[in-house]
C-alpha positions as CSV (number, residue, x, y, z in Angstrom):
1,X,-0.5,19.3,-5.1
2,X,-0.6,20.5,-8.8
3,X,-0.3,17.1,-10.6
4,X,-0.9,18.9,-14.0
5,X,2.4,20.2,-13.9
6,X,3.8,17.1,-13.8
7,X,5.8,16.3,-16.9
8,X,4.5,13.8,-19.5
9,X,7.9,12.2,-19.7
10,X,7.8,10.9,-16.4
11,X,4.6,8.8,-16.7
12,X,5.3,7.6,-20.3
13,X,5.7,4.1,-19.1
14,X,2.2,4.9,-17.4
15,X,1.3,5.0,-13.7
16,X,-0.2,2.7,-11.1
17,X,-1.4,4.8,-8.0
18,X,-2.4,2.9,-5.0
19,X,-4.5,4.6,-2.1
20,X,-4.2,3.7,1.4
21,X,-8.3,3.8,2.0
22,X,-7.1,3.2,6.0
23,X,-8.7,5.1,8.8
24,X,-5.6,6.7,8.9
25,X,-6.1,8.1,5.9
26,X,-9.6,9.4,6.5
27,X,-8.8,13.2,6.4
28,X,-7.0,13.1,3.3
29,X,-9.7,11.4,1.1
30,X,-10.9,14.4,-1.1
31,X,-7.2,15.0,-1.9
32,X,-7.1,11.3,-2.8
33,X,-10.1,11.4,-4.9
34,X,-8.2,14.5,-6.8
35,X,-5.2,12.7,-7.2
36,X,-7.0,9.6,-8.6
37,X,-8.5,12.0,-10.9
38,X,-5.7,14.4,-12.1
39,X,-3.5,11.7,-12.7
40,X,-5.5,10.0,-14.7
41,X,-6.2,12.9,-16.6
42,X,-2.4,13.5,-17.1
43,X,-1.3,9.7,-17.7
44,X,-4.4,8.9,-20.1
45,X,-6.7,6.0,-19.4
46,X,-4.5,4.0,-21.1
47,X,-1.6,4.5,-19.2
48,X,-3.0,4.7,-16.0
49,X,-4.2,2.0,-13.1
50,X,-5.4,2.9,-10.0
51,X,-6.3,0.5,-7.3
52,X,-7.4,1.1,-3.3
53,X,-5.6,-1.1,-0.1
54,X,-5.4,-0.9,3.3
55,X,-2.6,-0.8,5.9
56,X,-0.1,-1.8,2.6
57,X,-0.7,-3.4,-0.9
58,X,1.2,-6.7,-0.4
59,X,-2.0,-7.7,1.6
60,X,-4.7,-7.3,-0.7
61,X,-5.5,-4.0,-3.2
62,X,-8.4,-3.8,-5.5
63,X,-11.0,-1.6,-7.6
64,X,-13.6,-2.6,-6.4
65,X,-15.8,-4.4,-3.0
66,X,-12.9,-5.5,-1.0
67,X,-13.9,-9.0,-1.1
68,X,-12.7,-9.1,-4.7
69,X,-9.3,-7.3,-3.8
70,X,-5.8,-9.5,-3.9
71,X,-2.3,-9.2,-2.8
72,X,-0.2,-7.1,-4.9
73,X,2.0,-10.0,-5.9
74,X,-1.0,-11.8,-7.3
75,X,-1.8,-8.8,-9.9
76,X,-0.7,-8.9,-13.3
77,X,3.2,-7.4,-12.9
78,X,3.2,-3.6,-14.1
79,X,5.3,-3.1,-17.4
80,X,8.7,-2.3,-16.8
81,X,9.5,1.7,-16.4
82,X,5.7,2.1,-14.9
83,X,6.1,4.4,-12.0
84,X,4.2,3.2,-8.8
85,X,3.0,6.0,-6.8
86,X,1.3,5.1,-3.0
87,X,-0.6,7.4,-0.9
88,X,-0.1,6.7,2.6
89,X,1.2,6.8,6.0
90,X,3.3,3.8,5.7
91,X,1.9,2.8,8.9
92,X,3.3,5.5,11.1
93,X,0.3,7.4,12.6
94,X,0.1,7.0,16.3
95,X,-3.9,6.8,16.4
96,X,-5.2,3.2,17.5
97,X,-6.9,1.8,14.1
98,X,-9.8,-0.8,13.8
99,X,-7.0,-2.5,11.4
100,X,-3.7,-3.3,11.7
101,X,-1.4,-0.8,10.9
102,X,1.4,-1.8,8.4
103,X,4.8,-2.8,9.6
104,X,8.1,-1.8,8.1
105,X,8.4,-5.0,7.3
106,X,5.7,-5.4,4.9
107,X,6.9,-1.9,3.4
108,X,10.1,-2.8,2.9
109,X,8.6,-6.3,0.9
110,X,6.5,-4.5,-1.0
111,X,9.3,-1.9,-2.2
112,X,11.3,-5.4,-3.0
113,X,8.3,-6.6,-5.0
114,X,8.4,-3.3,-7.1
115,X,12.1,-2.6,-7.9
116,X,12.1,-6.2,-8.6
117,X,10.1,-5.3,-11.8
118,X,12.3,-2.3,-12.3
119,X,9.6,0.2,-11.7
120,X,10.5,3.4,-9.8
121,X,7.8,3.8,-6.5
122,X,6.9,7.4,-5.1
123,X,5.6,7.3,-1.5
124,X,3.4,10.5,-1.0
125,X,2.9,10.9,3.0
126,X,1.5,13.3,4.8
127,X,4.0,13.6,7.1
128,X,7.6,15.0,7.2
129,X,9.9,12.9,5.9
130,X,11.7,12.7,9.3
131,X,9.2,10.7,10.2
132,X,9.6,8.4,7.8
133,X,12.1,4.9,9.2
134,X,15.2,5.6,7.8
135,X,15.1,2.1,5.4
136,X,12.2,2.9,4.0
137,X,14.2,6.2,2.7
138,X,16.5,3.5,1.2
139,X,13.8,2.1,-1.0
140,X,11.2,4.5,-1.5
141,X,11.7,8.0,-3.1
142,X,9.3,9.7,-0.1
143,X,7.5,12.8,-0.2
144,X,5.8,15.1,2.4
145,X,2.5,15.5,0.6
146,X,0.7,18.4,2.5
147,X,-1.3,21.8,1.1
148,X,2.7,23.3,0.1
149,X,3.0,20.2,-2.0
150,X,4.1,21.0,-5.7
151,X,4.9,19.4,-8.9
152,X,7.7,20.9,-9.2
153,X,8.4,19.8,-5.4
154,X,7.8,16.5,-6.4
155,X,10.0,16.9,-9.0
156,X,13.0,18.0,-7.7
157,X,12.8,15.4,-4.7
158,X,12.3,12.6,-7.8
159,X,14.6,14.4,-9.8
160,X,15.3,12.4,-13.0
161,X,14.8,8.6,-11.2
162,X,11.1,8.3,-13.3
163,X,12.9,8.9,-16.7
């Protein structure tokens, strides 16, 4: 996806993306690692926070060794406006996993958690949003984050929510 051509506007408040590091995941981790790094490039160290989970973020997300990582609820609340971008599946891949996969449940808590601070979230999946349980559309702004996958995609499915 070209992140670069994402506009400035929408990450003024900053950005927090969170990365599903779940075996789930696996295939997708050198387009992770891009992400991680084009957005940071965009949003400015300043503005930017990135942190790695498994399964979801309301069970425990960190930097760094996992055995320093802590529920999202125990982090320090983003400002208000920041936009909160996840890559993931959202727990809908069929394959057995060594770890739990996420419920809807815990998704739909999480997405609680976030609009409770006012901040807009951006689910990027990599599958079609038909896919996707139908209240998770009602809380998350989802995208089908494949090789098509544009900014200005992304920005006509966000439309002007992240001003």
């Amino acid at each position: 996806m070209g992140a670069e051509g994402i506009e400035l506007s929408t990450l003024a408040r900053g950005v927090q993306l969170l990365v599903d590091q779940s075996e789930a995941m696996m295939p997708f981790r050198r387009d992770q690692k891009w992400l991680v790094e084009q957005l940071e490039r965009i949003a400015g160290k300043h503005a930017f926070e990135f942190r790695n989970f498994i399964g979801c973020p309301s069970r425990a997300m960190g930097s760094g060794p996992r055995v320093d990582w802590k529920p999202y609820r125990n982090w320090a609340s983003p400002r208000t406006g920041t936009t909160i971008v996840v890559v993931t599946d959202l727990g809908i891949t069929s394959a057995p996993m060594r770890h739990p996969k996420a419920r809807l449940e815990e998704w739909l808590d999480f997405a609680g958690l976030v609009r409770a601070q006012a901040c807009p979230i951006v689910a990027l999946v990599p599958f079609k949003p038909d896919r996707v349980p139908a209240p998770l559309h009602r809380v998350l702004t989802v995208i089908h984050w494949d090789r098509s996958t544009t900014a200005s995609r992304v920005r006509s499915v966000v439309g002007k929510g992240l001003r």
